[in-house]
N, C-alpha and C positions, 0 to 999 in steps of 0.2 A: 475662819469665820469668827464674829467676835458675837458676845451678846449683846443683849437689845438693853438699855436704859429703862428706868421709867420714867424719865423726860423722856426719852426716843418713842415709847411704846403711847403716851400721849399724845404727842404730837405728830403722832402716824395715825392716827383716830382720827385727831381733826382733821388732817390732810383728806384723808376717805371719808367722812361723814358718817364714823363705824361708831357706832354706841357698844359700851365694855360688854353689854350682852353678844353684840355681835359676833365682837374679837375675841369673847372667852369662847363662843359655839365654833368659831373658825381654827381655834388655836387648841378646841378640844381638853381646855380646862377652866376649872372650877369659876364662879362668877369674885366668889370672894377672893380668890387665889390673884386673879387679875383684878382686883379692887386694893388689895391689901399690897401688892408689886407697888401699884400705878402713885397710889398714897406715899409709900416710901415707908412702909411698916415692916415687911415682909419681901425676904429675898428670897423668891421660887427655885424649887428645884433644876436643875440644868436642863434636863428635859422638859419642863416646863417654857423655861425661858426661850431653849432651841424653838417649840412649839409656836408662842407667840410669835418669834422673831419670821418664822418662815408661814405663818398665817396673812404678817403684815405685809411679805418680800411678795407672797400670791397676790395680792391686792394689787401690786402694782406701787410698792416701795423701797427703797434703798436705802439703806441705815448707813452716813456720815462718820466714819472712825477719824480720830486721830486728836489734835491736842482740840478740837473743839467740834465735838461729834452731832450731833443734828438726824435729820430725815429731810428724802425728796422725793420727789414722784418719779420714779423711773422712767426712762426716755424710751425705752421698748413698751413701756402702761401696763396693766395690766396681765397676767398672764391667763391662758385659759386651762 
């Protein structure tokens, strides 16, 4: 499993219509923790990062690796 960017972690908000309150309540961290990621100020802790990335993967997204990494909207949607 790779981590999440904070272009990835962005542009998996806008995909879901998730405001950073959301994704920090869902990802169970700090609002500035995901504010200060998303900026490109601050590199969150690993569990942090795991945290978000499997917040965004619940939602029903799929993080893009490779020489030009991205986000989609998983073709199963959503999980429950």
């Amino acid at each position: 499993m790779s981590e999440i960017t904070a272009d990835q972690s962005r542009a998996a908000r806008a995909l879901l219509h998730m405001s950073e309150e959301g994704l920090a309540a869902a990802a169970n961290v700090g609002l500035a923790t995901l504010r200060a990621f998303e900026a490109g100020l601050n590199l969150p802790t690993s569990n942090s990062l795991r945290s978000i990335r499997l917040a965004l993967e619940h939602a029903g997204i799929e993080l893009v690796v490779g020489a030009d990494p991205g986000v989609r909207l998983s073709v199963r949607g959503a999980r429950a």
